[in-house]
Structures are given as C-alpha cells and as structure tokens.
N, C-alpha and C positions, 0 to 999 in steps of 0.2 A: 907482630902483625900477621907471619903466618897462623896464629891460632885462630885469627879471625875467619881465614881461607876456610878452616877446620869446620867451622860452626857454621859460615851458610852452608857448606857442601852437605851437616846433616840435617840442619834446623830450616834452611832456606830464611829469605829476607821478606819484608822484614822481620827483625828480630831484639826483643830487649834482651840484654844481656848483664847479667848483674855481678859483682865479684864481690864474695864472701868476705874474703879478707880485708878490705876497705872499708865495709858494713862494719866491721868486729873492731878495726883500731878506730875508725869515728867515733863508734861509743865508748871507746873506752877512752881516748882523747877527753872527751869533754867529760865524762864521768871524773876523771881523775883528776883535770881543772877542778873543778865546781865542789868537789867530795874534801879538798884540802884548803878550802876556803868558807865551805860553808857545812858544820858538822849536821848540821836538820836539813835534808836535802832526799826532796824525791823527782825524779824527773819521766816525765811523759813523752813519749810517741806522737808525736802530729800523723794519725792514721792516713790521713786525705794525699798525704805528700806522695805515699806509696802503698795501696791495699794491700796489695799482696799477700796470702795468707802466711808465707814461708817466709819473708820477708818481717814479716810483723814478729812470727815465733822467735825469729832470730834475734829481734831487739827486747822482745820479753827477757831473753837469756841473759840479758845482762839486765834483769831486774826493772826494767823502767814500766812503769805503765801504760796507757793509751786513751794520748785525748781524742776524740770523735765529735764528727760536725753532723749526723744525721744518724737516725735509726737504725740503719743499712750498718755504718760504722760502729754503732752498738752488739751489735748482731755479730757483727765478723771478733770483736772484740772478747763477745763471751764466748765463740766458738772456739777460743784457741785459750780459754778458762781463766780468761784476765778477770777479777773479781772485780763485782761492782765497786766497791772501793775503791780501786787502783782506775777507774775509770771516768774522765770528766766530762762530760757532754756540753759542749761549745756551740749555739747556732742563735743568729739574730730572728731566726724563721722557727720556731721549733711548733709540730703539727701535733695535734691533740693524741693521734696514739706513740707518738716519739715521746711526749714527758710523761703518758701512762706506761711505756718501755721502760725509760730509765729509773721511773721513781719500782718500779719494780723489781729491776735489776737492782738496782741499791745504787747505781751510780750516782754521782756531783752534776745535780743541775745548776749549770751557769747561767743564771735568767740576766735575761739582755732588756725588760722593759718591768714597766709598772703592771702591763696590761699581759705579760706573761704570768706573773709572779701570783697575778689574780688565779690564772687558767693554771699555777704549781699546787696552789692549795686548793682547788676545786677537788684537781685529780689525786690529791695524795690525801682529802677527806673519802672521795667515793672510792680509793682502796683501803682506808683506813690502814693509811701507813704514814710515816713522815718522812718528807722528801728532804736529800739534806743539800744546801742551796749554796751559793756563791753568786755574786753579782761581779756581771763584766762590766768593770768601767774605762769609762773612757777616760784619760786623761791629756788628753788635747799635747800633746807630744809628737814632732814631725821626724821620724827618723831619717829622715831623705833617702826613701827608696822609691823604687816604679811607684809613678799615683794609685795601680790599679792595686795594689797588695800595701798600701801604707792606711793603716786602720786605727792609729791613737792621733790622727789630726779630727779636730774640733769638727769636722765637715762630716766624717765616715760616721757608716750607718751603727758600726758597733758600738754596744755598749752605751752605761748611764755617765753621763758627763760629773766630772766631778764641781763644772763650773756651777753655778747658781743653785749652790746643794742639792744637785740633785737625785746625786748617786746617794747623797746623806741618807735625803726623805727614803729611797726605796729601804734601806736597813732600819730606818726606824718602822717602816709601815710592815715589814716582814716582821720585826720582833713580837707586835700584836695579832699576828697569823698561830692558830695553833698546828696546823702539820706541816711546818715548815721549822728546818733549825740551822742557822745560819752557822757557816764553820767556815766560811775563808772569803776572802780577795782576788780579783782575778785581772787583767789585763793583758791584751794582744796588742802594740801597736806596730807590729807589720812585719814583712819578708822579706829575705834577699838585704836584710841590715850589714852590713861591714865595718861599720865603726861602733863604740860602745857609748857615744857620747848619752844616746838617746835611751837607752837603759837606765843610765845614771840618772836622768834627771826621775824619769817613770818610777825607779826605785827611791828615790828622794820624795815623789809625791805620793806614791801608794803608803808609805810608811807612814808620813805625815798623816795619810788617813786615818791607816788604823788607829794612830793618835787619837785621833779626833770620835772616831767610833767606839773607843776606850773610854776616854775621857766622858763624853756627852749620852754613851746608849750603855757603857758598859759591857760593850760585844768584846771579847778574846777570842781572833780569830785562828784556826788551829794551822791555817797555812795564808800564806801570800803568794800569789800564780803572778808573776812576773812574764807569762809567754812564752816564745819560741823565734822564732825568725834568723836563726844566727845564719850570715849566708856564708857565701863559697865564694871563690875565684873563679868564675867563668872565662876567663882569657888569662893569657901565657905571661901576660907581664901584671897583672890584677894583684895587690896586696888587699889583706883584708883582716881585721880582725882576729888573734885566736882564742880558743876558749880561753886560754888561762890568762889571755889579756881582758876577757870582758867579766871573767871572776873577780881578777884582782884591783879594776875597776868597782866592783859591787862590791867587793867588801869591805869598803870603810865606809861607804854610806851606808852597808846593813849592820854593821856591829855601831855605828853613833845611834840609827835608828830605832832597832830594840834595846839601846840602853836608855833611852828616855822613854820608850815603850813598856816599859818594864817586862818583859816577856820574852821568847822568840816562837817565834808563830814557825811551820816547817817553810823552807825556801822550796818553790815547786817552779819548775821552767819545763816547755812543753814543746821541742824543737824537731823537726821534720826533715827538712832538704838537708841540714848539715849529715844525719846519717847515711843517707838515702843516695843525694844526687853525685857525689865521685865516683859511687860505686857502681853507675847505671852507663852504656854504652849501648845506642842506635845501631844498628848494624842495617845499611840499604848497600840494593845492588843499583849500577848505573845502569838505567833505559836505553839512552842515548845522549850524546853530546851534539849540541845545535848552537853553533853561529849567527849572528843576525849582523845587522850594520851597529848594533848598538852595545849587543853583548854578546855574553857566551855563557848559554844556559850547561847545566849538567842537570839532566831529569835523572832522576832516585824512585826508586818503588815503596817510598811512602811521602807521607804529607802532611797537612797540621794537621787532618783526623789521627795522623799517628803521634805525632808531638807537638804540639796547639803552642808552643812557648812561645816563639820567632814570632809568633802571626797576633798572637793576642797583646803580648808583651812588650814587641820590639824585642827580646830576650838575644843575649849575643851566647852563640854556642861552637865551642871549637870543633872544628873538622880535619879530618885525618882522608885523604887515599890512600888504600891498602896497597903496597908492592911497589907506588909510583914516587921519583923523588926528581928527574929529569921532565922540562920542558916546563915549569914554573908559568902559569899565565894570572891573569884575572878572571874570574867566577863567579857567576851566581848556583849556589846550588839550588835545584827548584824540585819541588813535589809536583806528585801526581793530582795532586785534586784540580777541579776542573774553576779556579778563580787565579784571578792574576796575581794577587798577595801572596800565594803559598809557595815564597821564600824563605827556606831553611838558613842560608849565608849571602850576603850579597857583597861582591864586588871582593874577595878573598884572594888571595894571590897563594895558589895552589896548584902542584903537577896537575897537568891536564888529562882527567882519565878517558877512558874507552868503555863501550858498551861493554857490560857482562864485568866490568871491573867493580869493586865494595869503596864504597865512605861510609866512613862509621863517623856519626854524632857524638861527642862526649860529654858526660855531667847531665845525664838523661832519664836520671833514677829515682828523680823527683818529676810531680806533675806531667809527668810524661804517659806510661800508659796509664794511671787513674785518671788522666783527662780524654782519653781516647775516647773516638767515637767510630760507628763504620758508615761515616757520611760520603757518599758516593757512590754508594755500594759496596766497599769494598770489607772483607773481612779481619777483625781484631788482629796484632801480631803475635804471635809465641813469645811468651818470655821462658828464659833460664838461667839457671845459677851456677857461677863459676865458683868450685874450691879446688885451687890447685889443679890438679888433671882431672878432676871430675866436676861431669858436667851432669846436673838434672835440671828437666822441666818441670819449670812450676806454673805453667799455665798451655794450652795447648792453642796452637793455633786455630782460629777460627776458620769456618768453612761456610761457604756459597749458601747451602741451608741454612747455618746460624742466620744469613739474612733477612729469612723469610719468619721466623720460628716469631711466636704469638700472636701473627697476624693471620686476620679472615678475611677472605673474600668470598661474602654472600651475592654479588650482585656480578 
C-alpha cells in the first residue's frame, strides 16, 4: 500500500495504474491453457477493453493479434505494425471509410448484415481489391451475464442469426459476390462470462454450422472465431471459471466436431478484460467525508467520467483504503460528478478515511479509461505502468486546455 503513497505523491490522482506483471502471466495463463488443447490456435486482443498503445505492444509480445470495433482501433492497431492479417474488424455499425480502411489494410471484415456485405463488395470493387470476410452470427445462446454485454441471445443487435437460415443465406449470397472471399466464422456472445457452459453449447452450434456450410455450399473455413468474454472475479469470495477449465470444456466438442467436419479450421478466440482488468488499479484521493442521517458518503476525486462501470453496469468493484485498517464503518464511496448515481461502492463496510487520504479501485484495467470521458469539465487521468520498481507513463495527464482544444467560438 505504501507504493501507492509513492505514485500520487508523483503522478497525483486520479490515476490509472497498470502492473506489468499480471498483463504478462494473464497471457500466458490462457496462452498455455488453450495452446495444450487446441494445436491450430490463434488468439486476439479485444483492443476496446484497453487502447492503450503500451498496453497493446505488450500483448502483441506474446504474439496475439487484435480485434477492433472501429476505424480508430484499426488505426492504432497498424501503428504498433500489427498486420492486416493478424487483424479482425468487429462492428454491427461499420461506416463507409472504416470497411474502405480495413479492406485496405488487408484486415478480416466481420460483416454483421446482408446490407453490409452489399456496401463490402461495392468498396472492395471501387479499390479493386478483395476483402476477405467472416460473418458474425448470432447463435441465440444466453451466457447469463449483465443484459448490457450478453450478445449471442436471440434479442441482441449482433450478428446473422443462425435461426431461419439466415446466417446460411448471407454465405451462400457472399459466395456469388466476386471481391469478396470467405475464410471463417465468427461469434461474440457476451462479457464478464464465468462459467463455460455457454461456450460449449456456441462451440457445439458453430461447428454444426460449418457442417452444414461444407456440406450444402462447399465453404472450408480457414478459422472459427469463437469470441472472447472470459471474465474475472470482481469480489473477494467470486469463483469463476479458469482458462484451462473452459479449454478443457472445448475440447471434446472441437475434436467430435472436426472429425465429422473433416478438417480443422484454426481455433481463434478474442479475449479482453481477462488480460487487462487484474492488472488495472484506480488510484483516487479522498475530498471529504460527509455524514447525513442516512449515510456516509467518502467523496473521491473522480467519477463515472473516470470509470463508467458502477454506474452503467451496476459492476461491483473492490475497494481498498490506503494506511487505514481501524474504525470499520459502512460506506458509500461517491464521485465527483455532479448526478446522484455516481456511486463507485455502496454501503461497504470499510475503515473510515479522512480528507487528503487514497482509495484505490481494483480490476480497473479494462473499460476503464477507454470509456473515459471529461464530462464535467474535468480533465482525462494519467495512466502508468508498473514493472517492478519502475514506473513509466504512458499517457499524460490532461489539462484545463485539453478541455477547450477543437472548439470555436465565433459568436
């Protein structure tokens, strides 16, 4: 906890704080599940979970590539010289110079509609190039997580449903497309998963498919994108899933599957917060402490602009006081933004801090500052990276200008 002290004294608050070493055995955890279970295995980066440029480098190093949900994420993707190949492009929304970006980058367009797939082969005639494609389907699969991140139930916007063939029709209507070449399978259904039940089945139906697209169209696809979402423990008593229990789940339904398949297509999975969110730490100082007849706030110098999970998600996130361990009360921790929701923890039974003292957020490495905003006015936080006793920044904190910067005032 003293290093905490260390790092506002020179970084000031708030502060993301990231630790290297946790980034490095997460990947290699699930690399080393997934790699002894399944020998055709490439796995991706969920970019959105953390941009971070440094951040990103560092999970290139252990060889994974990078899926992206927006142009922007393209963009940051070839900066740090991820090839288009090693790169997937994921978006239910995708805007006309985002799939003339990727098809030129050479990256995997994942088309999410008929009426995309139209606007894939417009753009990859007028460059006269061929876009090489995947379709995200849906396979109506409910992994039982938060509604707002659960994306393989029948209801959510992503993806062609496999119900009333109609994920079929879109691979038979692409095969009579000529700048388009189909080369895989893809599905997402959802975030923050802890059991593998829901895997198993996804992986039992995507298979089937390709059956079926073997069988009837003749497609051999060269991977099957099974997703990402593998989640974490967010609380002290939380069991959850680990990788080598949701490998060793998949691997009897992927080895029955490509044996009736005749083939093995590559196994691709595209996982985010698992790398990401142990290794992320909020660092705030406390405002003030205020009693009411009803509770007992502790005001923090940031807010859901700084970590939107509590507020959009309900998301439960553990809380530490730094140096306090005497006088145990009940707590809300609250942010500074100016709405009555922007509760970090509520009702916690937590030493009771003092002005000028730190509570750090934990498991804050995901969705955390790539959801940041500076609504309020207030400006973006610093992040930095812990390896061992060195510490560098990899983002600078924002300033009172940054607020103003692109805007005019003619009038």
């Amino acid at each position: 906890m003293a290093a905490f002290t260390r790092l506002q004294r020179e970084f000031g608050t708030p502060l993301y704080i990231y630790d290297r070493q946790i980034i490095d055995e997460q990947a290699e955890c699930l690399k080393e599940a997934f790699s002894s279970c399944f020998p055709k295995l490439h796995i991706f980066y969920a970019v959105k979970a953390n941009t971070n440029l440094s951040l990103i480098r560092l999970l290139r190093k252990h060889g994974f590539g990078a899926e992206v949900i927006s142009g922007g994420e393209i963009l940051t993707a070839r900066k740090l010289k991820v090839p288009g190949s090693e790169i997937m492009f994921t978006s239910s929304s995708k805007s006309p110079w985002e799939i003339e970006l990727a098809i030129k980058e050479g990256a995997v367009l994942n088309v999410d509609s008929l009426d995309e797939l139209n606007q894939v082969e417009v753009a990859a005639s007028r460059a006269r190039k061929t876009a090489r494609i995947s379709f995200r389907v849906n396979p109506g699969v409910d992994p039982h997580t938060i509604h707002q991140i659960n994306t393989g139930i029948s209801e959510s916007k992503f993806g062609l449903h496999l119900e009333n063939g109609i994920a079929f029709h879109a691979y038979s209507r692409a095969l009579k497309l000529p700048h388009v070449k189909i080369i895989g399978a893809h599905c997402h259904i959802g975030s923050q998963i802890t059991e593998p039940e829901g895997y198993r089945l996804t992986a039992e139906k995507m298979l089937e498919f390709a059956f079926e697209l073997k069988e009837k169209l003749g497609i051999r696809l060269e991977f099957i994108d099974l997703g990402g979402g593998i989640g974490i423990p967010y609380q002290d008593d939380q069991t959850v899933m680990t990788p080598m229990e949701l490998a060793q789940t998949l691997k009897p339904v992927w080895n029955q599957g490509i044996e009736r398949l005749g083939y093995e297509p590559t196994l691709w999975i595209e996982p985010g917060r698992f790398f990401v969110a142990p290794a992320g730490f909020l660092l705030t100082r406390v405002n003030s402490v205020k009693t009411t007849p009803v509770k007992t706030f502790v005001n923090i110098d940031a807010g859901f602009n700084t970590l939107v999970r509590p507020v959009m998600y309900q998301a439960y996130h553990r809380v530490r006081v730094v140096g306090r361990r005497e006088n145990v009360v009940k707590l809300d921790i609250a942010g500074d933004v100016c709405e009555t929701g922007d509760i970090f923890a509520a009702d916690r039974m937590l030493p009771k801090p003092r002005a000028d003292d730190l509570v750090v957020i934990l498991d804050a490495g995901a969705y955390g500052f790539s959801m940041a905003s500076e609504y309020n006015a207030r400006p973006l936080p610093a992040e930095v990276l812990v390896n061992g006793d060195e510490v560098t920044v990899i983002r600078k904190r924002g300033s009172n200008e940054d607020l103003f910067r692109n805007q005019l005032a003619p009038y």
